[in-house]
VMD Tcl script that builds the backbone (N, CA, C; Angstrom):
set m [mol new atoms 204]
animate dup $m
set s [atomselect $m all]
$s set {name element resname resid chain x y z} {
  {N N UNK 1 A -3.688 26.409 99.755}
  {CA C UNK 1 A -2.914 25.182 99.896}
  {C C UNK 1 A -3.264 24.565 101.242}
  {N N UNK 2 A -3.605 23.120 101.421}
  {CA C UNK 2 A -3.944 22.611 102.332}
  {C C UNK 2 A -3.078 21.464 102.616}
  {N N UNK 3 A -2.355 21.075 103.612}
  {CA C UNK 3 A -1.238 20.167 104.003}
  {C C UNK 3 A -2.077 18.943 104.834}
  {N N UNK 4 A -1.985 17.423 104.754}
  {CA C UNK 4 A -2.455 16.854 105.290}
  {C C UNK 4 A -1.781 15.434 104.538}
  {N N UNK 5 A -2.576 14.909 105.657}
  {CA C UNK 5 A -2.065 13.115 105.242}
  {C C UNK 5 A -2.988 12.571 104.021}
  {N N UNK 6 A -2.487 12.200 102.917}
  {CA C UNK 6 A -3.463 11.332 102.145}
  {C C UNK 6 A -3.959 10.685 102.399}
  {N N UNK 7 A -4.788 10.617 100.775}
  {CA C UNK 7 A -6.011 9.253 101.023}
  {C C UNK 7 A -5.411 7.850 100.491}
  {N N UNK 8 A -5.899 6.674 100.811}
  {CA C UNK 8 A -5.377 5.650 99.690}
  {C C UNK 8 A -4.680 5.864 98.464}
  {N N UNK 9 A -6.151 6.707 97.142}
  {CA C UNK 9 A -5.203 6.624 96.142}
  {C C UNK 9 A -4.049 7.738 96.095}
  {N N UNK 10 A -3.979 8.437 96.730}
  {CA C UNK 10 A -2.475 9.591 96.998}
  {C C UNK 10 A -1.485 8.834 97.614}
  {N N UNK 11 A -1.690 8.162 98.548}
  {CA C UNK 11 A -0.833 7.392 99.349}
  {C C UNK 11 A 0.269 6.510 98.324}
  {N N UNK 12 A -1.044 6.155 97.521}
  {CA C UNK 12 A -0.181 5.155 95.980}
  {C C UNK 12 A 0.698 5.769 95.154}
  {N N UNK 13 A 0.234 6.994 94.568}
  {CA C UNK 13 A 0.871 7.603 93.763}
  {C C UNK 13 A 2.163 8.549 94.570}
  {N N UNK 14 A 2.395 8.710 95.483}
  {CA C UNK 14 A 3.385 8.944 96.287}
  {C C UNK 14 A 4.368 8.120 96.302}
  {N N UNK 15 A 3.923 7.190 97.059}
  {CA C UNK 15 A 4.882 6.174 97.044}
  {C C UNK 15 A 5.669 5.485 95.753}
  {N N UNK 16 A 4.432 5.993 94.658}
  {CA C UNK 16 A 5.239 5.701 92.940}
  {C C UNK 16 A 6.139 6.380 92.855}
  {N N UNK 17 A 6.617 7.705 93.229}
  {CA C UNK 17 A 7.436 8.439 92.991}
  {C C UNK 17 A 8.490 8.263 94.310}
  {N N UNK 18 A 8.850 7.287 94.856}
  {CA C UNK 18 A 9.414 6.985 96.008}
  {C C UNK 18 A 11.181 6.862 95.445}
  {N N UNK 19 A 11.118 6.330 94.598}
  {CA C UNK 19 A 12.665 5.574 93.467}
  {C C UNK 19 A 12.993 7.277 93.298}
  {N N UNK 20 A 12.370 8.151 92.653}
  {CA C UNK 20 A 13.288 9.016 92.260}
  {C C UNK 20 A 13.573 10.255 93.290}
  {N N UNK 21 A 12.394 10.314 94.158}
  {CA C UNK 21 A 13.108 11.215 95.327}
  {C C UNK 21 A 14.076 10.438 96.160}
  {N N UNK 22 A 14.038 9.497 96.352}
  {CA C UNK 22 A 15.367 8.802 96.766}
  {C C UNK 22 A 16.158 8.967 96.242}
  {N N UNK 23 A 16.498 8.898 94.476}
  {CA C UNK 23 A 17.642 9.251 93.759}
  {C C UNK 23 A 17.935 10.492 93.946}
  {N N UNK 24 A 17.336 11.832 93.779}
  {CA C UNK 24 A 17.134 13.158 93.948}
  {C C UNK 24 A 17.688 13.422 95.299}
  {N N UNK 25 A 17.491 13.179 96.464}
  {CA C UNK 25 A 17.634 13.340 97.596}
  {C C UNK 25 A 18.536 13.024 98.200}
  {N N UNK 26 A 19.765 12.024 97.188}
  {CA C UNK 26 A 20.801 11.251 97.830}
  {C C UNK 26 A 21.779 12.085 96.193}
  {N N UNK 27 A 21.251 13.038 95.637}
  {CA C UNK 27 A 22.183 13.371 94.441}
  {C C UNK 27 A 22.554 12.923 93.575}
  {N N UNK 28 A 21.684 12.096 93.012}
  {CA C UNK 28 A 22.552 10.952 92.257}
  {C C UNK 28 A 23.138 9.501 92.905}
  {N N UNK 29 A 23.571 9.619 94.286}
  {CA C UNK 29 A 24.385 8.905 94.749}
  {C C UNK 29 A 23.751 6.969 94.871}
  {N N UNK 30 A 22.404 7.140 95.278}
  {CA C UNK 30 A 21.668 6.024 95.340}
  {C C UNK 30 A 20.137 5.734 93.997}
  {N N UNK 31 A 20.432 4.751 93.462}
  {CA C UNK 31 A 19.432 4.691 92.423}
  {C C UNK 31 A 18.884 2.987 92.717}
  {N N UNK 32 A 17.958 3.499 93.437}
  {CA C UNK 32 A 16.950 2.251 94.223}
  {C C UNK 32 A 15.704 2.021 92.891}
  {N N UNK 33 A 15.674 0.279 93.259}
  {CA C UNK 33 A 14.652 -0.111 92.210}
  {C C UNK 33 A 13.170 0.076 92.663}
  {N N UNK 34 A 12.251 0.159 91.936}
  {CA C UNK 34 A 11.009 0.423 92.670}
  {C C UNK 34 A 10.605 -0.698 93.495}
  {N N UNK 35 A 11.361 -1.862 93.329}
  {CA C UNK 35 A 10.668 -2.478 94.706}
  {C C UNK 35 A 11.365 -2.849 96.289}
  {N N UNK 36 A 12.884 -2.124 96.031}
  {CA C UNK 36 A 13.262 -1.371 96.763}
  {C C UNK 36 A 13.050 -0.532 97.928}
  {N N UNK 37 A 12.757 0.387 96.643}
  {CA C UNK 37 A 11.841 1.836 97.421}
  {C C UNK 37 A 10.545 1.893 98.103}
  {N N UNK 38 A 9.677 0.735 97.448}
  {CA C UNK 38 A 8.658 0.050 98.381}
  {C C UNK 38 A 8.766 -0.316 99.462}
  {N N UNK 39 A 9.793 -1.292 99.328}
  {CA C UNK 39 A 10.224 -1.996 100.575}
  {C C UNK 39 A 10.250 -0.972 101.903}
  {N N UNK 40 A 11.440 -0.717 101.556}
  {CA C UNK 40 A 11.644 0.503 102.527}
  {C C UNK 40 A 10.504 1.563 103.124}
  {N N UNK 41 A 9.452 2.160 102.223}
  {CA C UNK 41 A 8.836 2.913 102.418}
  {C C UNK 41 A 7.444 2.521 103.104}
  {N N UNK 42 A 7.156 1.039 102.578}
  {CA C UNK 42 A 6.163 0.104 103.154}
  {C C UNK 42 A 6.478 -0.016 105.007}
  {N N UNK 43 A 7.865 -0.403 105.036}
  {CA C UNK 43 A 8.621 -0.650 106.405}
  {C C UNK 43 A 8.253 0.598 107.150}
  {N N UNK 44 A 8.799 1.532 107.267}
  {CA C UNK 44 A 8.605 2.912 107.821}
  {C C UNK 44 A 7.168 3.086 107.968}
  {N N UNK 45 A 5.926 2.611 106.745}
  {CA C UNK 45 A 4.656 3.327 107.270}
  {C C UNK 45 A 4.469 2.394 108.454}
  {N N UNK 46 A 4.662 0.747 108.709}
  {CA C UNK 46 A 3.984 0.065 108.925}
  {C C UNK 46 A 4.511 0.678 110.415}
  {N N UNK 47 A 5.538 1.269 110.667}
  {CA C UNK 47 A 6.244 1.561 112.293}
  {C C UNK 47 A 5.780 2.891 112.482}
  {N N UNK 48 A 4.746 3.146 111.679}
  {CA C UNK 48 A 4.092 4.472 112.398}
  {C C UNK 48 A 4.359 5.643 111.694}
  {N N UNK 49 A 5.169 5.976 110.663}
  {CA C UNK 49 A 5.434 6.932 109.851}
  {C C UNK 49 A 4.342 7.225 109.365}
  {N N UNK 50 A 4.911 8.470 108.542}
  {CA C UNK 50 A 3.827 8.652 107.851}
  {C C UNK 50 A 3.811 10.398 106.795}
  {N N UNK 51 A 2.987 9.501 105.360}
  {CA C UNK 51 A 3.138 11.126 104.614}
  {C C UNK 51 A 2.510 12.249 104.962}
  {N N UNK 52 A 2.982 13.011 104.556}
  {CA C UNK 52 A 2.279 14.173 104.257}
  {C C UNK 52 A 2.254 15.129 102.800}
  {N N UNK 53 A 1.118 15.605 102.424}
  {CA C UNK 53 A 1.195 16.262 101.245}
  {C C UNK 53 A 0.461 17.693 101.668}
  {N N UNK 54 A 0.800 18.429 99.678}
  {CA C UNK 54 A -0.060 19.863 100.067}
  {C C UNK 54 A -0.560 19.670 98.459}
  {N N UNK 55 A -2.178 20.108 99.473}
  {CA C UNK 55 A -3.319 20.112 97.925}
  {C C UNK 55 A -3.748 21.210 97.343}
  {N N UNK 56 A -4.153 21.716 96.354}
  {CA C UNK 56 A -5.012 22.298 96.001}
  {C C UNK 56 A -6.039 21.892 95.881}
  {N N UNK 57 A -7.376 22.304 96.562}
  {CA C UNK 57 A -8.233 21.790 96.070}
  {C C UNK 57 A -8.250 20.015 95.772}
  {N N UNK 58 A -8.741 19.371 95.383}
  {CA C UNK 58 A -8.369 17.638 95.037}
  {C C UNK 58 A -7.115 17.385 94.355}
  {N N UNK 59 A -6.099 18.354 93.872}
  {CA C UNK 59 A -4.553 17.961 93.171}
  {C C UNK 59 A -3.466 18.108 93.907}
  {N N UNK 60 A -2.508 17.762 93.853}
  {CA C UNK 60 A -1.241 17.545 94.549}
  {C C UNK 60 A -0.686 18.475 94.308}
  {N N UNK 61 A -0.130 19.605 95.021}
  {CA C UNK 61 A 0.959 20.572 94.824}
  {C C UNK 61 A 1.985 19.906 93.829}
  {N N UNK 62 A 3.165 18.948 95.134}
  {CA C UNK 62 A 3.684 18.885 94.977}
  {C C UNK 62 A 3.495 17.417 94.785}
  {N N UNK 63 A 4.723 16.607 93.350}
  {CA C UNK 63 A 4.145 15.512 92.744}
  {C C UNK 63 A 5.095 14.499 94.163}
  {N N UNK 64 A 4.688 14.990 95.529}
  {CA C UNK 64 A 5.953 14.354 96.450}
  {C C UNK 64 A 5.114 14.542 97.835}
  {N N UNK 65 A 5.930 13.764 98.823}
  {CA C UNK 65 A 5.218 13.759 100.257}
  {C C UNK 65 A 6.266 14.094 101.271}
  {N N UNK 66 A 6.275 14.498 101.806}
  {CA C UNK 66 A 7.318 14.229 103.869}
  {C C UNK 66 A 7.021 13.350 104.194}
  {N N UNK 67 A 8.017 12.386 104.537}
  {CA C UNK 67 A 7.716 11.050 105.434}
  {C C UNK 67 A 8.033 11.865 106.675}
  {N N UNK 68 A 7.146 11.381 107.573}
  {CA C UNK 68 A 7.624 11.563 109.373}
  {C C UNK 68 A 7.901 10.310 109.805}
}
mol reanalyze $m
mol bondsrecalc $m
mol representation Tube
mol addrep $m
């Protein structure tokens, strides 16, 4: 398993799954629309954040990232 920052197309497909770890992560409590969850997640990279994932080889462990 190798942990690191994605590439473009990971970066994308991360951020696709942005709506439901938000829902997941807030319990149910918040159910953000995907352009929403863009919003927000667009905001945060542009101030320096940033993902992280863990690969196997070229696949995604996990179908999810750490924002810092």
């Amino acid at each position: 398993m190798i942990i690191r920052k994605p590439n473009d197309n990971e970066l994308e497909k991360v951020i696709s799954l942005s709506p439901k770890a938000m829902f997941d992560g807030t319990l149910g409590e918040v159910k953000p629309t995907t352009e929403k969850a863009t919003q927000l997640v667009e905001s945060l990279l542009e101030r320096g954040s940033y993902y992280l994932i863990a690969t196997d080889g070229h696949e995604l462990i996990f179908k999810s990232g750490v924002l810092q």
